[in-house]
C-alpha positions as CSV (number, residue, x, y, z in Angstrom):
1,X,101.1,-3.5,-35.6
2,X,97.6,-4.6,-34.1
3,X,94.6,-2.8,-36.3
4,X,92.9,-0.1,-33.8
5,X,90.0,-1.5,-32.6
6,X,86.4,0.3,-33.5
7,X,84.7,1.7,-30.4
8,X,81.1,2.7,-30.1
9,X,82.2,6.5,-30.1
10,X,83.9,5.9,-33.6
11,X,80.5,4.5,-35.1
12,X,78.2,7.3,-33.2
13,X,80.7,10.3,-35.2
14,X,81.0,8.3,-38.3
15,X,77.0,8.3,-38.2
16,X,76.4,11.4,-37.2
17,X,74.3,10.1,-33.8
18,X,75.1,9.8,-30.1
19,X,76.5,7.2,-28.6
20,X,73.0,6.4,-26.8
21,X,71.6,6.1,-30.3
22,X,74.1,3.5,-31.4
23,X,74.0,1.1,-28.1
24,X,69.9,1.8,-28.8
25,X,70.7,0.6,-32.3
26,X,72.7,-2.4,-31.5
27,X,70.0,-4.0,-28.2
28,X,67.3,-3.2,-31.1
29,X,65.9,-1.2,-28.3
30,X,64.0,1.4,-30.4
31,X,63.7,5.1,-30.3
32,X,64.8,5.8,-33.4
33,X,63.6,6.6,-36.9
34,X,64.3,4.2,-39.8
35,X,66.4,6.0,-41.5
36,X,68.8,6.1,-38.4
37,X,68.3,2.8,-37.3
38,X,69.8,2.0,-41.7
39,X,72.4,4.4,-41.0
40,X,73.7,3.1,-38.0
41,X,74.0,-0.3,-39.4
42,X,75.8,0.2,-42.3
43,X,78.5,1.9,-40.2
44,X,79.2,-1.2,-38.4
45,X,78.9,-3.3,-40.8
46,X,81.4,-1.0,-42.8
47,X,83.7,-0.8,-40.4
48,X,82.9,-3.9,-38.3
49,X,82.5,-2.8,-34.8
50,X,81.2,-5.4,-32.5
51,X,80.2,-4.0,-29.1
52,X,82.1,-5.7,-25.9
53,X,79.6,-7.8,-24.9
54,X,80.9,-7.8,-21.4
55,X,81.7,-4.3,-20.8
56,X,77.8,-4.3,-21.9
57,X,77.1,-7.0,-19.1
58,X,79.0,-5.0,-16.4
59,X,77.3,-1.7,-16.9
60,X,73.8,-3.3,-17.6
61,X,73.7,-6.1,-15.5
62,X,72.9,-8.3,-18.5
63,X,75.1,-11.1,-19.9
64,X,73.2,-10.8,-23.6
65,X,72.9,-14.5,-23.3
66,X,70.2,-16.8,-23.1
67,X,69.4,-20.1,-21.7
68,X,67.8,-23.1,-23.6
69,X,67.2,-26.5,-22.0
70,X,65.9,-29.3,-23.9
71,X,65.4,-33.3,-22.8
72,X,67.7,-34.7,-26.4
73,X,69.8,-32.6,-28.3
74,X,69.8,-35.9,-30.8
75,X,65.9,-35.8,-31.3
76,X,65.3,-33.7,-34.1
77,X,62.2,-32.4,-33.1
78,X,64.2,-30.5,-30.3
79,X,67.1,-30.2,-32.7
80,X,65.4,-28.2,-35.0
81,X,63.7,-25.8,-32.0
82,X,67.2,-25.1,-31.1
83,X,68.6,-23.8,-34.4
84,X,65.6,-21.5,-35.0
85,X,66.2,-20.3,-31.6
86,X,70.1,-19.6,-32.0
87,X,69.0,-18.0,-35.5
88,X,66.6,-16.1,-33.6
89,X,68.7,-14.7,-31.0
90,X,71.9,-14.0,-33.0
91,X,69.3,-11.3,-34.7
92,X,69.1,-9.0,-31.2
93,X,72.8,-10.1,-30.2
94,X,72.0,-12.4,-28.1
95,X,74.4,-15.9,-27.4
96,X,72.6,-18.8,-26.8
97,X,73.8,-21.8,-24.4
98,X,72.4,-24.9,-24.2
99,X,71.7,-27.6,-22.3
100,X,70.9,-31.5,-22.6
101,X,68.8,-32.4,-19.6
102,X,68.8,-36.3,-21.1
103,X,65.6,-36.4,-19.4
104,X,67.4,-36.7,-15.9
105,X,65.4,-34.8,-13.3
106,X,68.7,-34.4,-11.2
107,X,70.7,-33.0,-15.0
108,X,67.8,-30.6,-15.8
109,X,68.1,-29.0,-11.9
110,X,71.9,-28.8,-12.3
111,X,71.4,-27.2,-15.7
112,X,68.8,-24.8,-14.2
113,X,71.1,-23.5,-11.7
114,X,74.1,-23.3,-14.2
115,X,72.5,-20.8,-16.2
116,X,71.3,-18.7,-13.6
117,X,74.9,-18.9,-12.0
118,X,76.3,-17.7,-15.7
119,X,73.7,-14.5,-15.6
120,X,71.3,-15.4,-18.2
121,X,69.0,-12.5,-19.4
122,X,66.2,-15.4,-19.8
123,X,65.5,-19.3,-20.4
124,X,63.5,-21.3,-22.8
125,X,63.0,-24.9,-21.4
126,X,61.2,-28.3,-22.6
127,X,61.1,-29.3,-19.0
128,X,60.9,-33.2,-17.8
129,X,59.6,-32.1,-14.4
130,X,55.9,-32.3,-13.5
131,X,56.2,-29.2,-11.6
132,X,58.2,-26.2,-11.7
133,X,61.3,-26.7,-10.2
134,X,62.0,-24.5,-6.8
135,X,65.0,-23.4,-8.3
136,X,62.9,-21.5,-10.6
137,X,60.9,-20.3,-8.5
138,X,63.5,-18.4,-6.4
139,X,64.9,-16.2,-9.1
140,X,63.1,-13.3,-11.3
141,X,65.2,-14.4,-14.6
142,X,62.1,-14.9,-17.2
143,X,61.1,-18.6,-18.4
144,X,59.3,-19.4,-21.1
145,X,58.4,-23.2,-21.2
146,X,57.7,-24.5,-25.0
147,X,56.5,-28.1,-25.5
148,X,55.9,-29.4,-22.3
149,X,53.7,-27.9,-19.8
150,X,54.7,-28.6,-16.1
151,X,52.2,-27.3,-13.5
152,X,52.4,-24.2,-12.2
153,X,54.1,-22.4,-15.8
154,X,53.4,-19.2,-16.1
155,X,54.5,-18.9,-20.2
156,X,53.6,-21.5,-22.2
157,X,54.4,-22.4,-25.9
158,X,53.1,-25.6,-27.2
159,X,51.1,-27.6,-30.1
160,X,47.9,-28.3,-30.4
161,X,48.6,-31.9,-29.0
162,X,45.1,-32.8,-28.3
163,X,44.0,-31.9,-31.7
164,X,46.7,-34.5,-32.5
165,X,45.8,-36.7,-31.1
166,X,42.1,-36.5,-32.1
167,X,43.4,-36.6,-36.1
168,X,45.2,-39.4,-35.7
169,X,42.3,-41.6,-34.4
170,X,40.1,-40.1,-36.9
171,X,42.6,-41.3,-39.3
172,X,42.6,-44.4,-38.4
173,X,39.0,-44.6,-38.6
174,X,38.9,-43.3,-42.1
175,X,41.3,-45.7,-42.8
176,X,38.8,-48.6,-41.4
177,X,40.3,-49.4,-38.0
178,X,37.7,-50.8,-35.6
179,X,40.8,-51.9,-33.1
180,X,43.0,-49.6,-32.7
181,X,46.2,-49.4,-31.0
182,X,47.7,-46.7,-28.4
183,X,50.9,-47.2,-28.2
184,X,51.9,-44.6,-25.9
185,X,55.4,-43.2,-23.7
186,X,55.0,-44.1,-20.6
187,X,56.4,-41.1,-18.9
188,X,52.9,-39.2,-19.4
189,X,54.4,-35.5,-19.5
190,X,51.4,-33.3,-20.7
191,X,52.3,-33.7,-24.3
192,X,51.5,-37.0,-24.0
193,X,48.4,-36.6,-21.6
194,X,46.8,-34.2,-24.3
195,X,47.2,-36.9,-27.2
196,X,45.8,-39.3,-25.6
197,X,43.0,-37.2,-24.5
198,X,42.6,-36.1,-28.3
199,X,42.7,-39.5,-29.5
200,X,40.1,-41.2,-27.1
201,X,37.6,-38.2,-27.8
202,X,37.8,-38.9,-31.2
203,X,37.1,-43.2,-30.9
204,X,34.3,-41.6,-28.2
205,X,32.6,-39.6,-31.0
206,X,32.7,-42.3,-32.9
207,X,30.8,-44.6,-30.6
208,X,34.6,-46.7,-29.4
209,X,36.4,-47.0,-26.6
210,X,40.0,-47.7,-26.3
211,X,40.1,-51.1,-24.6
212,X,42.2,-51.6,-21.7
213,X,44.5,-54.3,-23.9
214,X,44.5,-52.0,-26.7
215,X,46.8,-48.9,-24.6
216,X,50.2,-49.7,-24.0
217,X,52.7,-47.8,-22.1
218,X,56.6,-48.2,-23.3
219,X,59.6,-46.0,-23.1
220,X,59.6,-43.4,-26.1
221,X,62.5,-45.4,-27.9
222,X,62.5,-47.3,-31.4
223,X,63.6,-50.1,-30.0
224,X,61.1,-50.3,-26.5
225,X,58.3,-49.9,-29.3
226,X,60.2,-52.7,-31.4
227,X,60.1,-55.2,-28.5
228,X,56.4,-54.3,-27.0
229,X,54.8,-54.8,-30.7
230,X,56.7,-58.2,-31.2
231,X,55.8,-59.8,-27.5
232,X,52.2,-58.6,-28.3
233,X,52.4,-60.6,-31.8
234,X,54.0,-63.5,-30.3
235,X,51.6,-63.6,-27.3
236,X,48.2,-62.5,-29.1
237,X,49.0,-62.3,-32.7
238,X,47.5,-59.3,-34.7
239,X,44.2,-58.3,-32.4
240,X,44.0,-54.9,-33.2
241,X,44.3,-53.4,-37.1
242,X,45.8,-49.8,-36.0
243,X,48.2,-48.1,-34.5
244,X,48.8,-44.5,-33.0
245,X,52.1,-43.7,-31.4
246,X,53.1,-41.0,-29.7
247,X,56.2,-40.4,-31.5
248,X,57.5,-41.3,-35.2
249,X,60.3,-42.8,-33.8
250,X,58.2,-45.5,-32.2
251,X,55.9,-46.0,-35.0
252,X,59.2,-46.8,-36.7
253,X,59.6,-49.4,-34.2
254,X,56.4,-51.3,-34.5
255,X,56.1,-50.9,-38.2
256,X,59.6,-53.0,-38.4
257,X,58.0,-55.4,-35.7
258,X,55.2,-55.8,-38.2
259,X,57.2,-56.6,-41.2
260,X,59.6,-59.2,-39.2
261,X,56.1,-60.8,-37.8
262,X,54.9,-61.4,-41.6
263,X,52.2,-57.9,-41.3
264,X,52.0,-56.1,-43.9
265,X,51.4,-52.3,-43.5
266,X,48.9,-50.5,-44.9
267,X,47.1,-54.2,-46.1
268,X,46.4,-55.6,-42.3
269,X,47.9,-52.9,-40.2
270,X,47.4,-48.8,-40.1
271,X,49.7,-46.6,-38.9
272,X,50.2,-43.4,-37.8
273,X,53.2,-41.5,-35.9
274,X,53.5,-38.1,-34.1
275,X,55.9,-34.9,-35.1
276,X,56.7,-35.5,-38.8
277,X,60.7,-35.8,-38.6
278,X,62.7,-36.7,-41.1
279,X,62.8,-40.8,-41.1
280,X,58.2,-40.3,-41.2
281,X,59.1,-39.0,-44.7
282,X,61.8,-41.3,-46.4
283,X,60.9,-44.7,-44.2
284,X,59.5,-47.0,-46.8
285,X,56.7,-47.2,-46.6
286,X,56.3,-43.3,-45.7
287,X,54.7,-42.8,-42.3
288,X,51.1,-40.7,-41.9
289,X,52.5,-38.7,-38.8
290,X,51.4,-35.3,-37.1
291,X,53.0,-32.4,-37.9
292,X,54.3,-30.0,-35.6
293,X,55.3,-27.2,-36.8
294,X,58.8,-26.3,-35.1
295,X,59.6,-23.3,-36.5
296,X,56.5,-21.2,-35.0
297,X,57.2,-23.2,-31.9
298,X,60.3,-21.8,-31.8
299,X,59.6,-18.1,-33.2
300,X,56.5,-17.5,-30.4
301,X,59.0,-19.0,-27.4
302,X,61.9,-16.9,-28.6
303,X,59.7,-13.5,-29.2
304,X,57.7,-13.9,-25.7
305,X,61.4,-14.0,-24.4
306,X,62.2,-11.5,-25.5
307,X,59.7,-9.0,-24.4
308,X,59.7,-10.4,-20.9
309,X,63.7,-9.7,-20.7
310,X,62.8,-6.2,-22.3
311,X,60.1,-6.1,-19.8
312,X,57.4,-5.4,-22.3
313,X,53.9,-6.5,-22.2
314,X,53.1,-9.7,-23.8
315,X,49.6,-10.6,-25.6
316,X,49.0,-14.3,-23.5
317,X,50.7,-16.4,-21.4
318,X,49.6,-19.7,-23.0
319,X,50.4,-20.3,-26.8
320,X,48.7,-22.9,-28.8
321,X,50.7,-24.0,-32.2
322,X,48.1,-25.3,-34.8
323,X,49.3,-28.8,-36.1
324,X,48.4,-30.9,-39.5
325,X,48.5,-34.4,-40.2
326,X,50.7,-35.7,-42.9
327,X,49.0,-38.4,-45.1
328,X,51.3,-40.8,-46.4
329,X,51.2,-44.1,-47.7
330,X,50.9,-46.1,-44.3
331,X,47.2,-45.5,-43.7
């Protein structure tokens, strides 16, 4: 014979609280003392009740679930934002769906549109557009934008990417450089736009500029980084004695170039890379690389979220995440 299932009126008597109390309890809404809020919890947890998340929906209007959109579930930048975020959410009983735009403007509208038309109380989304899409801009569900900041974004969460930038140059000018390299995505979301701002500022101070030859635009690949640092060997040899890139995947790329060209790196070549993911660390020899730091990425987005779907004030609209560069053996 099926087990009776625990309602909310079972865990409000077995507390000793309303009913009110406990659905307050559950959606962490507040209201309540401590010592209610620890009461409450050990009921369910005692006699695991799990509230019907779409009875909830149909009387609040909510679905409890929230959106997150990111360009490549496979980069583990974004890989890591999302399991902090699911993490996150599971904490206020919140589902989280989630999306792989794969950097298709078309994919990431379609997406858009597929959470709204699943009732999501909110959205957190590294956006490829350069705008906001209209889509957006004809429903109320809150958005908070983390990483990439399209125009017009109301809520922002994102690191410090000029200040990036501006390390890694300085870096490379500790390090000796006098030609460095930019070797850039080509895409020039505002991520991208800020690092290069930082970097340039720094070479400025410094009484350089970055030579039109000595910027190159590829796509944000291993291999597109690969191939661009071999052709410029082959065509040039070794003019410059540094190089930034935008992302550690591509400094991967042109480090392996290097080697296969007869370079050796730190000895005739610097090197430094951008977000600090896993391969920066254990790639021989180990990368100098920015450091974002994901986790508060993740934990700002996911609390500014939040108070916008409770409808609570929040402190700023823009969020700046401090990063740190990583000093490793290749500068």
């Amino acid at each position: 014979m099926e087990e009776k299932k625990v309602s909310i009126v079972d865990v409000a008597k077995k507390s000793g609280v309303s009913t009110a109390t406990v659905s307050r309890v559950v959606n962490q809404l507040g209201g309540y003392s401590k010592e209610t809020e620890k009461k409450v919890l050990k009921t369910i947890k005692e006699y695991g009740f799990r509230p019907n998340v779409n009875a909830i929906g149909l009387r609040t209007k909510r679905s409890h679930c929230v959106g997150v959109i990111v360009p490549d579930i496979t980069n583990e930048f974004f890989a890591k934002i999302v399991r902090i975020l699911d993490i996150f959410f599971i904490k206020y009983n919140y589902s989280v769906l989630i999306c792989d735009s794969n950097e298709d403007p078309e994919l990431e509208a379609r997406h858009i549109q597929d959470m709204f038309d699943k009732n999501v109380d909110g959205l957190i989304y590294v956006s490829g557009m350069e705008s906001i899409s209209p889509i957006l801009k004809n429903h109320k569900v809150p958005v908070v934008f983390i990483d990439r900041s399209p125009k017009d974004a109301e809520v922002i969460v994102q690191s410090d990417n000029f200040q990036g930038g501006y390390l890694a140059a300085k870096e490379l000018l500790k390090a000796g450089c006098r030609k460095p390299l930019l070797l850039r995505d080509y895409r020039m979301a505002s991520t991208i736009q800020q690092r290069r701002r930082g970097f340039m500022e720094a070479l400025k101070e410094n009484g350089m500029e970055c030579q039109r030859d000595y910027e190159v635009a590829v796509m944000p690949d291993y291999m597109s980084a690969k191939e661009k640092i071999s052709e410029i060997l082959t065509e040039k040899g070794c003019c410059f004695d540094g190089i930034f890139t935008t992302n550690d995947m591509m400094a991967l790329g042109a480090m392996h170039a290097l080697a296969e060209a007869g370079y050796s790196v730190p000895q005739q070549v610097k090197l430094v890379g951008f977000d600090n993911v896993s391969l920066s660390e254990f790639c021989s020899p180990p990368m100098t690389t920015i450091a974002q730091n994901t986790e508060q990425l993740a934990m700002v987005a996911g609390k500014a979220l939040l108070k916008l779907i409770r409808k609570e004030d929040i402190e700023k609209k823009e969020y700046v995440v401090p990063v740190s560069i990583q000093v490793r053996s290749t500068t």
